[in-house]
Predicted model as a PDB file, atoms N, CA, C, CB and O in Angstrom, pLDDT in the B-factor column:
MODEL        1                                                                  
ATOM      1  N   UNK A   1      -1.987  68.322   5.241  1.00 43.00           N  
ATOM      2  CA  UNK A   1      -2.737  67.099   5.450  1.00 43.00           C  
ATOM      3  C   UNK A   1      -1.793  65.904   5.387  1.00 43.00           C  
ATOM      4  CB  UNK A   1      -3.863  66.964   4.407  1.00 43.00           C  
ATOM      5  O   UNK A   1      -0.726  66.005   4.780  1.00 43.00           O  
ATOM      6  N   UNK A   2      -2.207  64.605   6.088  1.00 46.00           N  
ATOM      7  CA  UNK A   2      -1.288  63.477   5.679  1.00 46.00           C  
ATOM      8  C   UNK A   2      -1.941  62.177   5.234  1.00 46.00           C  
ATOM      9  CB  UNK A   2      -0.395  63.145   6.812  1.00 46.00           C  
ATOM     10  O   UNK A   2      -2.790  61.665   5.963  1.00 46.00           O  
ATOM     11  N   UNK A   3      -1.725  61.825   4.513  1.00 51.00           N  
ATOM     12  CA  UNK A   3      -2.435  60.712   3.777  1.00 51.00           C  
ATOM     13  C   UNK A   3      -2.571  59.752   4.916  1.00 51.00           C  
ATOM     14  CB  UNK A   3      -1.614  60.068   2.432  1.00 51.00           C  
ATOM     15  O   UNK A   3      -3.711  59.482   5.294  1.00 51.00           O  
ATOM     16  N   UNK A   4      -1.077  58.960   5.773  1.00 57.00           N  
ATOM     17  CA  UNK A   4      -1.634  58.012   6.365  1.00 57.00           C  
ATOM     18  C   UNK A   4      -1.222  58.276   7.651  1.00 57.00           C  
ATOM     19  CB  UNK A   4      -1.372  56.771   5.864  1.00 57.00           C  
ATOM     20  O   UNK A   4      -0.310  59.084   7.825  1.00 57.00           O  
ATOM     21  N   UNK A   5      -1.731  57.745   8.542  1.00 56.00           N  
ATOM     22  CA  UNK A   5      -1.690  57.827   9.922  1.00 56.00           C  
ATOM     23  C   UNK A   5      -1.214  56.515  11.387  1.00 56.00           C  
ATOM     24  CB  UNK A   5      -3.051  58.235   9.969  1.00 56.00           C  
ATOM     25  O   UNK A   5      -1.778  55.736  12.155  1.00 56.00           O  
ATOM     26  N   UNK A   6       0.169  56.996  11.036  1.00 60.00           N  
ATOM     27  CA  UNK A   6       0.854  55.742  11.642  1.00 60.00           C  
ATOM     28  C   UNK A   6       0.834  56.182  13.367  1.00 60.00           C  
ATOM     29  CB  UNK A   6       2.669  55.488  10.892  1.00 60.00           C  
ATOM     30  O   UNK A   6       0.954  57.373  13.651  1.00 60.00           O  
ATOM     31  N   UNK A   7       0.710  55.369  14.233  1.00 61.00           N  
ATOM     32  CA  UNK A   7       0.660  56.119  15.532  1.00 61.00           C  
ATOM     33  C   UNK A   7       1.440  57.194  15.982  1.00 61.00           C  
ATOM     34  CB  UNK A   7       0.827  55.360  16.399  1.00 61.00           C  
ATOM     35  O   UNK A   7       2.437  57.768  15.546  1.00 61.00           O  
ATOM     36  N   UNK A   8       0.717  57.316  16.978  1.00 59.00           N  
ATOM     37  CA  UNK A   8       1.245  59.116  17.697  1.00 59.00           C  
ATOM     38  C   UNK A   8       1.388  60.083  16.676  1.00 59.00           C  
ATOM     39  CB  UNK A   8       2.943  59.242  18.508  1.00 59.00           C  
ATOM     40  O   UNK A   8       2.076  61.063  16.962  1.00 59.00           O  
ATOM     41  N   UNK A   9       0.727  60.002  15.184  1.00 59.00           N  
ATOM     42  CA  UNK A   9       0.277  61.109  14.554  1.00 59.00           C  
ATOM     43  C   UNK A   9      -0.649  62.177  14.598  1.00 59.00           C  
ATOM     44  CB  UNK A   9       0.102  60.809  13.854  1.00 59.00           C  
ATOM     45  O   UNK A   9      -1.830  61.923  14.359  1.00 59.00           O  
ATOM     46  N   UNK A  10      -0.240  63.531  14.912  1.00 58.00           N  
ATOM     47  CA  UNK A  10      -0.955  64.459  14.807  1.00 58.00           C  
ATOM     48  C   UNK A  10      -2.102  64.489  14.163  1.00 58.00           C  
ATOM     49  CB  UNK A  10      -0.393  65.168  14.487  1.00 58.00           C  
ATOM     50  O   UNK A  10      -1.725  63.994  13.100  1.00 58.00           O  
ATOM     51  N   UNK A  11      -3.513  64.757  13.980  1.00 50.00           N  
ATOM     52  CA  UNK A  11      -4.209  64.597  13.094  1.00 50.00           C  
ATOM     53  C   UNK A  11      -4.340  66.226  12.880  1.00 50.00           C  
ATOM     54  CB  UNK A  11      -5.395  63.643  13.379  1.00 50.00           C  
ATOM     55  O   UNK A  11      -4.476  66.791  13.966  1.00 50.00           O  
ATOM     56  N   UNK A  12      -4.333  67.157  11.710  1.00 60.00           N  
ATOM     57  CA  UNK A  12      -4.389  67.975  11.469  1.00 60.00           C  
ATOM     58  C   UNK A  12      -5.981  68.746  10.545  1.00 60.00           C  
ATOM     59  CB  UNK A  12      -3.227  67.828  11.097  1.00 60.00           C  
ATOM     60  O   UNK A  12      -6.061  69.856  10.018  1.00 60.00           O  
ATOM     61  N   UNK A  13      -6.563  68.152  10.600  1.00 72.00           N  
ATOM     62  CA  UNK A  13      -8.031  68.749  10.428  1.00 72.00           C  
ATOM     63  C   UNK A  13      -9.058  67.700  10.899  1.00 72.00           C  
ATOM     64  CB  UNK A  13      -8.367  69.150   8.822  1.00 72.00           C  
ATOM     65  O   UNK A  13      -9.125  66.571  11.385  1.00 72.00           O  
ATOM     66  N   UNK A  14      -9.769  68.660  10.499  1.00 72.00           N  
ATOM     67  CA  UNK A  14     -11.374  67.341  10.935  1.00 72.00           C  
ATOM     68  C   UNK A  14     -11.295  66.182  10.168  1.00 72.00           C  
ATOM     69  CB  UNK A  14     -13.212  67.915  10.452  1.00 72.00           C  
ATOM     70  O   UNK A  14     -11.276  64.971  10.389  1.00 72.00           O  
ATOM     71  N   UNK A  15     -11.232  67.320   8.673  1.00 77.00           N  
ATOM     72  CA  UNK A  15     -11.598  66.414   7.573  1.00 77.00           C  
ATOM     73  C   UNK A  15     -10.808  64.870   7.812  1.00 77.00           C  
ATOM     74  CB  UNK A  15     -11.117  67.190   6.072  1.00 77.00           C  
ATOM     75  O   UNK A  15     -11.405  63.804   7.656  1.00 77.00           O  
ATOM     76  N   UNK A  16      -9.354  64.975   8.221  1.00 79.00           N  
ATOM     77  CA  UNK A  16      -8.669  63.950   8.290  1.00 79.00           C  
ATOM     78  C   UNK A  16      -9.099  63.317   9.452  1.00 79.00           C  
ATOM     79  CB  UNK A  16      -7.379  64.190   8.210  1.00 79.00           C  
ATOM     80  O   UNK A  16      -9.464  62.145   9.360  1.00 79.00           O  
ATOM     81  N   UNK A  17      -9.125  63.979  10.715  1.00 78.00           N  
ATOM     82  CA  UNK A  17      -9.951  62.984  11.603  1.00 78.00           C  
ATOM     83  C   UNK A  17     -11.008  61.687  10.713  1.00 78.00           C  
ATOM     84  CB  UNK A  17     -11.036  64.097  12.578  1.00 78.00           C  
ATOM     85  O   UNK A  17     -10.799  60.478  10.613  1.00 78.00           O  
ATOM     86  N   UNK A  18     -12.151  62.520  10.172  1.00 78.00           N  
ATOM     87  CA  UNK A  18     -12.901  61.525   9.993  1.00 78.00           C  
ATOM     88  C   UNK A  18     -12.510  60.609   8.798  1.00 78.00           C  
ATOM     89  CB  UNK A  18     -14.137  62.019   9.911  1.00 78.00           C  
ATOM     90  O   UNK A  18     -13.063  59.515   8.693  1.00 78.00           O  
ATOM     91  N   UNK A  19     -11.594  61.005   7.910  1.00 82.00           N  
ATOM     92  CA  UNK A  19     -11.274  59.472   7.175  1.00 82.00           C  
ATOM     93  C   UNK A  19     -10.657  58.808   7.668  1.00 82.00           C  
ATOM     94  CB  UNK A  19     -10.701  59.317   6.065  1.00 82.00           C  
ATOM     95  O   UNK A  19     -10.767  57.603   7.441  1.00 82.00           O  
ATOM     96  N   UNK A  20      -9.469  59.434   8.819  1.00 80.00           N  
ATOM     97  CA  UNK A  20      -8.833  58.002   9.445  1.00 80.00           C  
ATOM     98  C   UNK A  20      -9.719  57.390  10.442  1.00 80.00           C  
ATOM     99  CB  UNK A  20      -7.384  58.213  10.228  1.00 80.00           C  
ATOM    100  O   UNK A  20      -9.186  56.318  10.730  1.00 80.00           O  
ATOM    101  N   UNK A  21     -10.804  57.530  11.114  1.00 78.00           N  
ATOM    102  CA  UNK A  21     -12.074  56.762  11.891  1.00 78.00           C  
ATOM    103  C   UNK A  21     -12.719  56.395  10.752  1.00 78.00           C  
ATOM    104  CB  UNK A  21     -13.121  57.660  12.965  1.00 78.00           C  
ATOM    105  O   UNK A  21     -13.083  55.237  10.957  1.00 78.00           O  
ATOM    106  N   UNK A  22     -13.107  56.774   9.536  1.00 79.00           N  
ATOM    107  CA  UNK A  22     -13.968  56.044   8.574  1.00 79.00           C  
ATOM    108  C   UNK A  22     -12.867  54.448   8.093  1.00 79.00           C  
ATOM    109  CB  UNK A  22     -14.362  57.351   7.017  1.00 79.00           C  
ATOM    110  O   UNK A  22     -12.927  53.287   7.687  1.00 79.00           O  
ATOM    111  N   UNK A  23     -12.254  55.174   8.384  1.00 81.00           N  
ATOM    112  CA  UNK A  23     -10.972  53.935   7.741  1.00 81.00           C  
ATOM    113  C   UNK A  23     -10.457  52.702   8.791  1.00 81.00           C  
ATOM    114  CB  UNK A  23      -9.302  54.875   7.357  1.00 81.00           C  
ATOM    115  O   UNK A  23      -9.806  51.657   8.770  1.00 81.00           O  
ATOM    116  N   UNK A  24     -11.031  53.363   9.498  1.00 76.00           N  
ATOM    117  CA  UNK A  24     -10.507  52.198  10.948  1.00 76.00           C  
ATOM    118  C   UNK A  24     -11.819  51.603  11.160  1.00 76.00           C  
ATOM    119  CB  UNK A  24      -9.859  53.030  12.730  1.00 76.00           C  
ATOM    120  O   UNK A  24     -11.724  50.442  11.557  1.00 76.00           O  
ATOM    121  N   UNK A  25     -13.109  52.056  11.011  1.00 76.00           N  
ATOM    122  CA  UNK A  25     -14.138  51.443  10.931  1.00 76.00           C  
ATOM    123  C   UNK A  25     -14.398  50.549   9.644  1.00 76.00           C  
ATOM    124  CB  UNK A  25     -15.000  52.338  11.138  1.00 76.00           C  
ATOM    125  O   UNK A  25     -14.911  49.489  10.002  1.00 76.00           O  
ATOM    126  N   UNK A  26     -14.258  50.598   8.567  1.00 79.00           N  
ATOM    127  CA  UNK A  26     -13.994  50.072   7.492  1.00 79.00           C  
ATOM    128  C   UNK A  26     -12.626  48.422   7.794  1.00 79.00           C  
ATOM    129  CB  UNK A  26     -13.459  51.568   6.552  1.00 79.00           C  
ATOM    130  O   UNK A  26     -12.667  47.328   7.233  1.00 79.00           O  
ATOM    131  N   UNK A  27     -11.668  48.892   8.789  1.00 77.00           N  
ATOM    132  CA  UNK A  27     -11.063  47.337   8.577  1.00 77.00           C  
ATOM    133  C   UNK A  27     -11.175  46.932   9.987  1.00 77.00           C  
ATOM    134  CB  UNK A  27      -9.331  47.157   7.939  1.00 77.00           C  
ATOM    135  O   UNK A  27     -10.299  46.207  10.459  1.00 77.00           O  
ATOM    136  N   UNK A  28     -12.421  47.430  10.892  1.00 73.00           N  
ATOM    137  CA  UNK A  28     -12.693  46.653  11.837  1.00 73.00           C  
ATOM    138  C   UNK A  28     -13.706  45.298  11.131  1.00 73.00           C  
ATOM    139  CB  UNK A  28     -13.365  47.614  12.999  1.00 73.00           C  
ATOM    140  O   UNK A  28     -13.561  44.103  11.387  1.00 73.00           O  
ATOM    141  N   UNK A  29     -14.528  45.791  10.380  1.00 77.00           N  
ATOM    142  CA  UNK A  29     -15.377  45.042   9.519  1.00 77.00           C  
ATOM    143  C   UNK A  29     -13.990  43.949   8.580  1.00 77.00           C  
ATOM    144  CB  UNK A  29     -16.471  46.367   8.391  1.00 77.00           C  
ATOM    145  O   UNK A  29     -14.274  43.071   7.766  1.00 77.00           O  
ATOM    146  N   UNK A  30     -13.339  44.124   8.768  1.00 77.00           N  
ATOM    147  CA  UNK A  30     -12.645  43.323   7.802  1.00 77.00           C  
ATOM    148  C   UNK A  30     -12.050  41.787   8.691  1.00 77.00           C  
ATOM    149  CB  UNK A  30     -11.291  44.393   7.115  1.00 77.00           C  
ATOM    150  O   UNK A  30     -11.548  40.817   8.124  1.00 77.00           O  
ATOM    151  N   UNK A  31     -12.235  41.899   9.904  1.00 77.00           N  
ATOM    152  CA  UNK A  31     -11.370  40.755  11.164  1.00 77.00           C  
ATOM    153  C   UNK A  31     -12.115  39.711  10.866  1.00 77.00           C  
ATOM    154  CB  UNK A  31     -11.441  41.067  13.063  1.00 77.00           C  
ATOM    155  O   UNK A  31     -13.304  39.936  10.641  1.00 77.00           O  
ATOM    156  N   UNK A  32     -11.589  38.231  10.783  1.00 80.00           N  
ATOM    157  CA  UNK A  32     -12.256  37.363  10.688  1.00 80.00           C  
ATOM    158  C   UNK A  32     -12.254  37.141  12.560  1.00 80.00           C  
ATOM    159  CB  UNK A  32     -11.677  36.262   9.535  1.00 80.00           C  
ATOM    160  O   UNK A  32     -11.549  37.748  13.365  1.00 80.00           O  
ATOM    161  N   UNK A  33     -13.475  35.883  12.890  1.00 81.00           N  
ATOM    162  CA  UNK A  33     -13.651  35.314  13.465  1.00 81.00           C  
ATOM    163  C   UNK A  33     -12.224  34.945  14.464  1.00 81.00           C  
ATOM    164  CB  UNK A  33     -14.314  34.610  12.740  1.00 81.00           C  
ATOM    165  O   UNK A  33     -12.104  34.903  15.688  1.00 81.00           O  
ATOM    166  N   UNK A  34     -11.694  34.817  13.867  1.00 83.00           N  
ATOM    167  CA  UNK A  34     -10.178  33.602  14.928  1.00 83.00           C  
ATOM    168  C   UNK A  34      -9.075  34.806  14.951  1.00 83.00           C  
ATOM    169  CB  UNK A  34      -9.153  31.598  13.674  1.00 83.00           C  
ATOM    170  O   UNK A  34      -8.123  34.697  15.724  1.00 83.00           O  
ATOM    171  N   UNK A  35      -9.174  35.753  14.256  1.00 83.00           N  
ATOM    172  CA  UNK A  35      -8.203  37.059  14.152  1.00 83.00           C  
ATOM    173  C   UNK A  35      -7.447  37.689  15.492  1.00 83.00           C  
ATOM    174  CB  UNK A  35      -9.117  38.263  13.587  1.00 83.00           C  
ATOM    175  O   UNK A  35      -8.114  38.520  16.108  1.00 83.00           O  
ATOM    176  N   UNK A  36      -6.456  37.459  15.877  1.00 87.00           N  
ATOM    177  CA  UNK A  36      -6.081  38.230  17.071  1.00 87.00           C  
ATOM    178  C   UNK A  36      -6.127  39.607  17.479  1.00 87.00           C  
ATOM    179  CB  UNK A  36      -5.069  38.045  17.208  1.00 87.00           C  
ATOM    180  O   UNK A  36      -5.589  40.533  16.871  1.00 87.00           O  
ATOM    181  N   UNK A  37      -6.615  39.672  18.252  1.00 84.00           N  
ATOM    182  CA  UNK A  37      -6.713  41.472  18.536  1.00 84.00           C  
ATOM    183  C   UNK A  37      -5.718  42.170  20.040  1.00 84.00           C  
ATOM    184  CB  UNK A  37      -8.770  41.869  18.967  1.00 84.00           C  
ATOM    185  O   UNK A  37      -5.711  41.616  21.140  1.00 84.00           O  
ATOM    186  N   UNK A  38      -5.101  43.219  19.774  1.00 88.00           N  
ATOM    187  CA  UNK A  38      -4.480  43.525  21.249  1.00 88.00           C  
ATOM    188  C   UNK A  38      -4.622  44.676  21.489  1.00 88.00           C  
ATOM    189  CB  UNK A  38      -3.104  43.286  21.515  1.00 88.00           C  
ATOM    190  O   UNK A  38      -4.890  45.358  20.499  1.00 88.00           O  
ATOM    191  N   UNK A  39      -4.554  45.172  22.386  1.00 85.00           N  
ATOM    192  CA  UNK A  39      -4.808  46.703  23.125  1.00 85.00           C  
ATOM    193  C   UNK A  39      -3.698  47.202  23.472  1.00 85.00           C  
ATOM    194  CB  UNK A  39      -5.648  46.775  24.422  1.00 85.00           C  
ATOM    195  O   UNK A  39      -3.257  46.448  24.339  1.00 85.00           O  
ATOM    196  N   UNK A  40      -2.870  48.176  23.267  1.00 88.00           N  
ATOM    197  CA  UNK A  40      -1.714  48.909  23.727  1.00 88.00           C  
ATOM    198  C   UNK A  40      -1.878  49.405  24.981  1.00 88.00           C  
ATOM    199  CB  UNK A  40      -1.370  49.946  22.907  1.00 88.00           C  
ATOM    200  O   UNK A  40      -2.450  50.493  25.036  1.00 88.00           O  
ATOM    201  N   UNK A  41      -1.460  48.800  26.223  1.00 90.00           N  
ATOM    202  CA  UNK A  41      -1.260  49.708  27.640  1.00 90.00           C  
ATOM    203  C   UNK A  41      -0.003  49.875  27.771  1.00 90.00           C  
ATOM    204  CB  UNK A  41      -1.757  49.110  29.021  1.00 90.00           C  
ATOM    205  O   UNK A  41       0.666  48.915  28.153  1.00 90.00           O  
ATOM    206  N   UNK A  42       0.688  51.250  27.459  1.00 91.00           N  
ATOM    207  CA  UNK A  42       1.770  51.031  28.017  1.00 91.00           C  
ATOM    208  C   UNK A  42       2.924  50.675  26.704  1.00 91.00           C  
ATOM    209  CB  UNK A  42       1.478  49.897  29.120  1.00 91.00           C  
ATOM    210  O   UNK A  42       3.102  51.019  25.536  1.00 91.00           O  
ATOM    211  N   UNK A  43       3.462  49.898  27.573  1.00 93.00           N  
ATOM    212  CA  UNK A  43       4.865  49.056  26.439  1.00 93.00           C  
ATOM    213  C   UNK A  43       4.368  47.991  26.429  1.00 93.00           C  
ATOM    214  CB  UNK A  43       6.630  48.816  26.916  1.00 93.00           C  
ATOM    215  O   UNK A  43       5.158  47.200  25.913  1.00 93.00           O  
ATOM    216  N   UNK A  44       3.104  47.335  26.841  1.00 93.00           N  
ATOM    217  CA  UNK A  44       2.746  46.158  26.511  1.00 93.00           C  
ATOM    218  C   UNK A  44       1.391  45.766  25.669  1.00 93.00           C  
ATOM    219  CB  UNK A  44       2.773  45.617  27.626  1.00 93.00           C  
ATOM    220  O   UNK A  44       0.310  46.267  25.977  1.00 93.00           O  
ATOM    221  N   UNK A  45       1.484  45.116  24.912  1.00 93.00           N  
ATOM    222  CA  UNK A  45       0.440  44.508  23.832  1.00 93.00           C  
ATOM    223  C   UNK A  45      -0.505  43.669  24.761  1.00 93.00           C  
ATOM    224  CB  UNK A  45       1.215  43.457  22.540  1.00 93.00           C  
ATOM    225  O   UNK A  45      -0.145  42.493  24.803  1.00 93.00           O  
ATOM    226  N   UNK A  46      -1.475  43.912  25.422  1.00 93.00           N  
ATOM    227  CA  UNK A  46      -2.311  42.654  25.870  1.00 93.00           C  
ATOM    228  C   UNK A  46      -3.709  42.166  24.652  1.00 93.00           C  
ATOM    229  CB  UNK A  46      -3.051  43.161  27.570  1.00 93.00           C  
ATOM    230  O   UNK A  46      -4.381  42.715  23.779  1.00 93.00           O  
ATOM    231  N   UNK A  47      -3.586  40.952  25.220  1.00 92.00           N  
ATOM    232  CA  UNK A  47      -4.545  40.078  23.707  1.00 92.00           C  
ATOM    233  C   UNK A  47      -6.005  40.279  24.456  1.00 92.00           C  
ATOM    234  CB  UNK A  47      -4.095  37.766  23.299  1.00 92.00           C  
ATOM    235  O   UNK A  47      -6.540  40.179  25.560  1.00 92.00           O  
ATOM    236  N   UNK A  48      -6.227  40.572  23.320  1.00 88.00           N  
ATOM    237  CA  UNK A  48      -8.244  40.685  23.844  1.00 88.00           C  
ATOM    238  C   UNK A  48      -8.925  40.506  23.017  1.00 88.00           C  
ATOM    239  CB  UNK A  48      -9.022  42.026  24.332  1.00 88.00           C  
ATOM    240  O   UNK A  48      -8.677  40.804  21.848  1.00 88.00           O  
ATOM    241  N   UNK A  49     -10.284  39.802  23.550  1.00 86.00           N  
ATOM    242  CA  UNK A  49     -11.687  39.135  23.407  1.00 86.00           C  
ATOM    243  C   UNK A  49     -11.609  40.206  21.721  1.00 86.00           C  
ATOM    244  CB  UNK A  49     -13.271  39.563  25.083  1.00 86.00           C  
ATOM    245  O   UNK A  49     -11.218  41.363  21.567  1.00 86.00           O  
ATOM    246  N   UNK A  50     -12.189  39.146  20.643  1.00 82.00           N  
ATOM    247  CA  UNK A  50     -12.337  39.644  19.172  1.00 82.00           C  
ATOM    248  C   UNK A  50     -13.716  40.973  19.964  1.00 82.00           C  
ATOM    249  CB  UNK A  50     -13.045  37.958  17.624  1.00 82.00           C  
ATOM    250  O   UNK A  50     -13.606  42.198  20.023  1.00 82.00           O  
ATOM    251  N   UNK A  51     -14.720  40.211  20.382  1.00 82.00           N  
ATOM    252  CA  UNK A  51     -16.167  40.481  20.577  1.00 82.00           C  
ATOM    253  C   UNK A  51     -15.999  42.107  21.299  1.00 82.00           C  
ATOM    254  CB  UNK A  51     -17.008  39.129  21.696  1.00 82.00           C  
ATOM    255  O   UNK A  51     -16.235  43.208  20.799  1.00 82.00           O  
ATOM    256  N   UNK A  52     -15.564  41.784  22.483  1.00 83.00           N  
ATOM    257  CA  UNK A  52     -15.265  43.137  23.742  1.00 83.00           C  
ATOM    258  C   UNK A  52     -14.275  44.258  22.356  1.00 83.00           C  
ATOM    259  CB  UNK A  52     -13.715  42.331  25.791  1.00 83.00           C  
ATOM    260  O   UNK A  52     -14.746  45.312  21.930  1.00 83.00           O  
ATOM    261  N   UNK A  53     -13.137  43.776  21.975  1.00 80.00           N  
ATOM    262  CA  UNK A  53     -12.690  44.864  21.421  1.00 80.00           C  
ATOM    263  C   UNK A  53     -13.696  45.868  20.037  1.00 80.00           C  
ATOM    264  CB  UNK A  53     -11.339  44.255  20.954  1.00 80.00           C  
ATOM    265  O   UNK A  53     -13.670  47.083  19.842  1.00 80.00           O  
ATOM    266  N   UNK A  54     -14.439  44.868  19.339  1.00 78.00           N  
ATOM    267  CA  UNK A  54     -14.686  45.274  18.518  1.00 78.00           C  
ATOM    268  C   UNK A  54     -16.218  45.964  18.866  1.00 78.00           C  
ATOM    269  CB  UNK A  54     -14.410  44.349  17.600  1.00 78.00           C  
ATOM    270  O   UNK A  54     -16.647  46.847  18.123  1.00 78.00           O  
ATOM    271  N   UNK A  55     -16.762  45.643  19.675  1.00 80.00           N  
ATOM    272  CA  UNK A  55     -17.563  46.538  20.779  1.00 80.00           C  
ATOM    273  C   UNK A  55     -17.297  48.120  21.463  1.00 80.00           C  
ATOM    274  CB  UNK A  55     -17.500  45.700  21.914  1.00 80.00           C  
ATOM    275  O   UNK A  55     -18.065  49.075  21.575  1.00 80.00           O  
ATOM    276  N   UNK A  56     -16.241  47.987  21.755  1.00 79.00           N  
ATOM    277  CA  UNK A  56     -15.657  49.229  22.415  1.00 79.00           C  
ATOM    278  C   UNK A  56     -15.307  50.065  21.012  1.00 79.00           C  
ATOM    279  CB  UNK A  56     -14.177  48.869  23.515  1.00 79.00           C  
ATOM    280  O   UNK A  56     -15.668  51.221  20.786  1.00 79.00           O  
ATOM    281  N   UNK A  57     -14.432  49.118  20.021  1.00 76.00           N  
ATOM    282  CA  UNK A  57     -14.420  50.183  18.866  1.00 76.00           C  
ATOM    283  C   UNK A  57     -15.444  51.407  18.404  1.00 76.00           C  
ATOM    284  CB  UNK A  57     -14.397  49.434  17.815  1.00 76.00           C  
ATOM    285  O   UNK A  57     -15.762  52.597  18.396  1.00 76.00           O  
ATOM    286  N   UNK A  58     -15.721  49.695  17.937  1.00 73.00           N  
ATOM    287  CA  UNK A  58     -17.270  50.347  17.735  1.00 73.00           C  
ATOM    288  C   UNK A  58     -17.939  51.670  18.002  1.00 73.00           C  
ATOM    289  CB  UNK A  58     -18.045  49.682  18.417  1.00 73.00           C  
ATOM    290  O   UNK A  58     -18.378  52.484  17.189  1.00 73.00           O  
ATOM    291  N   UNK A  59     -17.922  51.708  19.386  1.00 78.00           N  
ATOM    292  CA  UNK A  59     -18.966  52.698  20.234  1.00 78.00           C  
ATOM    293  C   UNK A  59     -18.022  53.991  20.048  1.00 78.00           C  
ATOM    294  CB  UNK A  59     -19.322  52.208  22.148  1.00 78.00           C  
ATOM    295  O   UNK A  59     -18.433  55.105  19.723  1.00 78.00           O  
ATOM    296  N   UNK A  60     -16.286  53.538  20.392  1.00 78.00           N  
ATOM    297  CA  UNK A  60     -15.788  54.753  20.195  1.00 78.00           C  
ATOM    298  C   UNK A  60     -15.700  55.233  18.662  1.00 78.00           C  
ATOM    299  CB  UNK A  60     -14.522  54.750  20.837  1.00 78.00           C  
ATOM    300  O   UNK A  60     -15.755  56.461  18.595  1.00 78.00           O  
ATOM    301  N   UNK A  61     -15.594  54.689  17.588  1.00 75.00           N  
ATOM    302  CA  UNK A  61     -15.312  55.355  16.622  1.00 75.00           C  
ATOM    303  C   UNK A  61     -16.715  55.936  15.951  1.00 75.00           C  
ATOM    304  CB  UNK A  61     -14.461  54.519  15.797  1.00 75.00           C  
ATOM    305  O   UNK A  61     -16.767  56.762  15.039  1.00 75.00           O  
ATOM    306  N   UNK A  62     -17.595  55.445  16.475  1.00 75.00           N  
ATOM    307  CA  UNK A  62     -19.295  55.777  15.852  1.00 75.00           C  
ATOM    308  C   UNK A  62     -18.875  57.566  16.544  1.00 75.00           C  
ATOM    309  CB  UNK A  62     -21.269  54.465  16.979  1.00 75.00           C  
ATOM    310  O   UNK A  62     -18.746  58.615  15.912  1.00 75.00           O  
ATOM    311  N   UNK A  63     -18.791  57.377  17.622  1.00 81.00           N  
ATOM    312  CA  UNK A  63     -19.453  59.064  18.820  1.00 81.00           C  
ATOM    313  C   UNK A  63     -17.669  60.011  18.343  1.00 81.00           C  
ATOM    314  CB  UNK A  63     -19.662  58.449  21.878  1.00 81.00           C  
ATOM    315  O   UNK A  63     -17.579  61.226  18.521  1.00 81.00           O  
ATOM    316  N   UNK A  64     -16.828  59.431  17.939  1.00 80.00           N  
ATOM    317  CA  UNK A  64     -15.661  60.302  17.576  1.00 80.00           C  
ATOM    318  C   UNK A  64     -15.892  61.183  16.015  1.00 80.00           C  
ATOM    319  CB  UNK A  64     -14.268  59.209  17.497  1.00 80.00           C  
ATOM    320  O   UNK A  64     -15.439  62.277  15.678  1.00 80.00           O  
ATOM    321  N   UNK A  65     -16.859  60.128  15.192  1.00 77.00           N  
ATOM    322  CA  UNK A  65     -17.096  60.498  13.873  1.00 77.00           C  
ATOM    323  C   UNK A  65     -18.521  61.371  14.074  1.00 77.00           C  
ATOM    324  CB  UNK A  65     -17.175  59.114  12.829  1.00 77.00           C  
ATOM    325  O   UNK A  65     -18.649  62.409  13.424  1.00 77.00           O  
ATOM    326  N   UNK A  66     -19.495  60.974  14.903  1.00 80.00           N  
ATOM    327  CA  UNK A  66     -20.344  62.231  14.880  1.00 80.00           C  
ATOM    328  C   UNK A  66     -19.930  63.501  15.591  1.00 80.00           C  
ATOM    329  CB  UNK A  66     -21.589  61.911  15.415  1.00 80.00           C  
ATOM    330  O   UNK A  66     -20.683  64.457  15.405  1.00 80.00           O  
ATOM    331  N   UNK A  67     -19.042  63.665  16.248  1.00 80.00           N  
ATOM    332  CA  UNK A  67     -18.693  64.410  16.708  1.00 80.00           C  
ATOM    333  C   UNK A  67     -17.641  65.234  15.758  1.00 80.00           C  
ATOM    334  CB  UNK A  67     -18.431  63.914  17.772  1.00 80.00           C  
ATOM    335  O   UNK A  67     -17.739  66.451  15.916  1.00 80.00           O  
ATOM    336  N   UNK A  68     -16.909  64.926  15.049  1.00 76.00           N  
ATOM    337  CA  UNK A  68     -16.450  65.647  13.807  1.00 76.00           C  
ATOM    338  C   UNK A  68     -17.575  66.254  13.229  1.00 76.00           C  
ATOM    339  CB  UNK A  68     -15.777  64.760  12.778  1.00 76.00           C  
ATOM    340  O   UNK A  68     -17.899  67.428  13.406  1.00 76.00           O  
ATOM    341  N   UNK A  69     -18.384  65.128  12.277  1.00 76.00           N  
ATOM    342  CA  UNK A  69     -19.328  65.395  11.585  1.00 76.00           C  
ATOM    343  C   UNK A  69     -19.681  66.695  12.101  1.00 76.00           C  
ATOM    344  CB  UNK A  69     -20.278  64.417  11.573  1.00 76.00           C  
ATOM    345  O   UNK A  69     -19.517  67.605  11.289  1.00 76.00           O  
ATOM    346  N   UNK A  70     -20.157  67.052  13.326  1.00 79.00           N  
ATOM    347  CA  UNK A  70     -21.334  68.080  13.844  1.00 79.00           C  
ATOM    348  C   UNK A  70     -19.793  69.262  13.608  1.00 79.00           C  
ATOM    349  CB  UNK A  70     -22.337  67.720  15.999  1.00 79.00           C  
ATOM    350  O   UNK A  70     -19.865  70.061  12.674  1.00 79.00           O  
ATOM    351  N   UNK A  71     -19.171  69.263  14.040  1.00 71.00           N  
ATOM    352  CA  UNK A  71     -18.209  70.008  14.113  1.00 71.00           C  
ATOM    353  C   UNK A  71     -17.685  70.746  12.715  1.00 71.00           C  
ATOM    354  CB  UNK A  71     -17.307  69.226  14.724  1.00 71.00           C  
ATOM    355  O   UNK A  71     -17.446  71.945  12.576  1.00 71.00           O  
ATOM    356  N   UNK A  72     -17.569  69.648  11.679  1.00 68.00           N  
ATOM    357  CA  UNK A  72     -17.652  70.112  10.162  1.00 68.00           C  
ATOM    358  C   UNK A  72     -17.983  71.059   9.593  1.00 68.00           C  
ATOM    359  CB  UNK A  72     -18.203  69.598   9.564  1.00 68.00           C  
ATOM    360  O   UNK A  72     -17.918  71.095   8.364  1.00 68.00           O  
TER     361      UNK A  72                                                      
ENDMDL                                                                          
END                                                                             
């Protein structure tokens, strides 16, 4: 198992799947208002909408964690 999950880390069980999505959902809730957000395409960082990103999170990390869950 690995405690933390720095990119392009393997995730090696479920179990860890879902704390690192419980955990990324946990400091999406943490962004203030004026907080910059960027999206990785590539080799480049593009800056994006607080609202749109944390939307898309959202949706993806909700259906990635039930989908463990059921899998569990």
């Amino acid at each position: 198992m690995t405690s933390s999950m720095p990119y392009g880390t393997t995730v090696r069980t479920g179990e860890d799947s879902q704390r690192y999505l419980q955990a990324l959902e946990r400091q999406g809730r943490l962004l203030k208002e004026n907080a910059n957000v960027y999206k990785l395409i590539g080799p480049i960082l593009v800056k994006q909408d607080l609202a749109e990103a944390e939307a898309k999170a959202n949706a993806n990390v909700c259906k990635r964690i039930d989908y463990i869950s059921i899998e569990l």
